[in-house]
DRENMIZA-619746 format. One line per 8 residues: number of its first residue (from 1); their letters; for each residue y, z, x of C-alpha. Coordinates in Angstrom, 3 decimals. Layout:
# DRENMIZA-619746
NUM) a) Y,Z,X ~ ...
//
This chain:
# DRENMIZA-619746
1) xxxxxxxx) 0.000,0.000,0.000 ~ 2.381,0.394,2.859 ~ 1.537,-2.550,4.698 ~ 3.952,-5.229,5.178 ~ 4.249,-8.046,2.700 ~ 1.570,-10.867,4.483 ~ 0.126,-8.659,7.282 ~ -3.193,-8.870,5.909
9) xxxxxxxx) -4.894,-11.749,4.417 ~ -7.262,-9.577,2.727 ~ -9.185,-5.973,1.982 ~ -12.434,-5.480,1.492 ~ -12.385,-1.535,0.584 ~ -15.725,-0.457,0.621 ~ -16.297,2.801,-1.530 ~ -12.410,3.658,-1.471
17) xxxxxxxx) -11.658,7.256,-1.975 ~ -8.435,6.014,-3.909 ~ -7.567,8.241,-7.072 ~ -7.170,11.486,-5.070 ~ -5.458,13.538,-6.934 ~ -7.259,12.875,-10.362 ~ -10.216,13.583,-8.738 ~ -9.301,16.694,-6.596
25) xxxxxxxx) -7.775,18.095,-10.402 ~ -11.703,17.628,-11.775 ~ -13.156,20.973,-11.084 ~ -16.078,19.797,-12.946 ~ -16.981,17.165,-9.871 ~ -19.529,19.029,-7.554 ~ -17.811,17.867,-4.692 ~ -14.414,18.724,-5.237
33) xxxxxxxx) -14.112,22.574,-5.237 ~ -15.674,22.730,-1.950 ~ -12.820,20.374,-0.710 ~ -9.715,22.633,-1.802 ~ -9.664,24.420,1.427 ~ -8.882,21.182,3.232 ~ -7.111,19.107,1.002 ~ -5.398,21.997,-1.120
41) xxxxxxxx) -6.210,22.885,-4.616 ~ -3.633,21.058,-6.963 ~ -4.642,23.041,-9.903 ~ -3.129,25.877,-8.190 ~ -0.577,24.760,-6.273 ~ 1.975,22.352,-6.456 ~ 2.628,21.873,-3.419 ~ -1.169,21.013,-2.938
49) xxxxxxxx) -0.479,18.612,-5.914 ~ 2.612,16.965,-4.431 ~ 1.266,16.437,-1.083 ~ -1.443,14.452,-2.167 ~ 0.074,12.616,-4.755 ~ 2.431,11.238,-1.866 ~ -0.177,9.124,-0.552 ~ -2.986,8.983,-3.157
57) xxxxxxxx) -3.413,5.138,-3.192 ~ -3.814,4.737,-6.715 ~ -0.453,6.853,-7.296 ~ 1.191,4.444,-4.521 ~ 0.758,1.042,-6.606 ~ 3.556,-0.603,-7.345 ~ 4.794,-3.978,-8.224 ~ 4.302,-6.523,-5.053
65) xxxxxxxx) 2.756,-8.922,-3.925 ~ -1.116,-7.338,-1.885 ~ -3.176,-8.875,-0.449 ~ -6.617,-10.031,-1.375 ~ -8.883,-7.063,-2.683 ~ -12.593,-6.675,-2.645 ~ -13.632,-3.092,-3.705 ~ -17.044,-2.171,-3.958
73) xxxxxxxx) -18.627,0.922,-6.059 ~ -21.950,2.222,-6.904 ~ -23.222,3.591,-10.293 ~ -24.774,6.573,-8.741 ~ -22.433,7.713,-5.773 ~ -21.648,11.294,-5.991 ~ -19.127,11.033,-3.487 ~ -16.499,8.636,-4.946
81) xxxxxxxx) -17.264,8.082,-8.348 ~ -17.490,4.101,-9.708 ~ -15.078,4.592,-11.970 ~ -12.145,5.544,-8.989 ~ -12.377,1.419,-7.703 ~ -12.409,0.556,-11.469 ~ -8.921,1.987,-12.134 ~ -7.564,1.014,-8.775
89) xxxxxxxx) -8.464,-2.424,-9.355 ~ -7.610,-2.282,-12.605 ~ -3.799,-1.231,-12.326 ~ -4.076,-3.240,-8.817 ~ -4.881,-6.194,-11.271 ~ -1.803,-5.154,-13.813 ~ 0.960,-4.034,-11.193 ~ 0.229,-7.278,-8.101
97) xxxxxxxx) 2.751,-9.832,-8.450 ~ 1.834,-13.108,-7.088 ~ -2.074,-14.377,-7.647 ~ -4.462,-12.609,-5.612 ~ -7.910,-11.670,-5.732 ~ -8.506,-8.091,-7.100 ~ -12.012,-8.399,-7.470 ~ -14.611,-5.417,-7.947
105) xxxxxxxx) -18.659,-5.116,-7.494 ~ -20.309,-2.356,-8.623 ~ -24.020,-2.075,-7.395 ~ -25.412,-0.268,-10.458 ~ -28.707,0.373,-8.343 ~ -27.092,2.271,-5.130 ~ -25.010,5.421,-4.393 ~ -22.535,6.299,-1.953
113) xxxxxxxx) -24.117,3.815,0.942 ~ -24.749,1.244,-0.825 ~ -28.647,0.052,-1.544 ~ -31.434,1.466,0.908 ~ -33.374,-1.549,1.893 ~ -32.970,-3.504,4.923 ~ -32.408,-6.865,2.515 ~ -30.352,-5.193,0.163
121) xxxxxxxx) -27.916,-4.352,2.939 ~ -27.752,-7.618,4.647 ~ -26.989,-8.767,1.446 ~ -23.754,-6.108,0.377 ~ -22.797,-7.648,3.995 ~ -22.890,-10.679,3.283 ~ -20.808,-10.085,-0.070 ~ -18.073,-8.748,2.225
129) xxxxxxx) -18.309,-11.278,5.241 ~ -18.509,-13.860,2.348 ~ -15.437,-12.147,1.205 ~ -13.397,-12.167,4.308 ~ -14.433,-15.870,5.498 ~ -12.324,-16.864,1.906 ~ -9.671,-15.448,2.493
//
């Protein structure tokens, strides 16, 4: 979000951590309570809340012109839930203003590192070298 207008060509964003501060405000998230003492709890404190709102990439979208985006997901990560590249894409999609790729996979077969045989991670490379030769 704070790159320069035509520095990069594309993204491919692989499992993007990139709505922050909704998800460090979901207690319910098994993974996110044990990460207040690092990030800051922004249920509690608003400084906590600020801070990471200042540079949550989904909170940093803004009308522009971005580069081309691939983001991938998977159904079952526990880390960084499918539906955080979802919304980023989607308001990526809504906010970008010239006619770039915002385009999302979601592997509804793999978690956080994408699918466990050999095969099935050539071909998630592939996607993304596929990707990057485009653009």
């Amino acid at each position: 979000n704070m790159a320069e207008e035509g520095l990069l060509a594309g993204v491919v964003a692989e499992v993007p951590f990139v709505d922050v501060l909704n998800t460090m405000c979901d207690k319910t998230l098994p993974l996110t309570p044990p990460e207040w003492p690092e990030w800051g709890n922004p249920l509690e404190s608003a400084a906590a809340y600020d801070g990471i709102q200042a540079y949550a990439p989904y909170e940093q979208l803004s009308p522009r012109a971005y580069p081309h985006v691939l983001a991938t997901a998977g159904l079952a990560d526990p880390r960084v839930t499918y539906w955080e590249p979802a919304k980023w894409i989607a308001r990526l999609r809504r906010l970008r203003t010239d006619k770039g790729l915002s385009l999302l996979k979601t592997n509804m077969d793999a978690g956080h590192a994408g699918k466990a045989g050999r095969f099935d991670q050539l071909e998630e490379l592939a996607t993304s070298m596929a990707f990057a030769l485009m653009v």
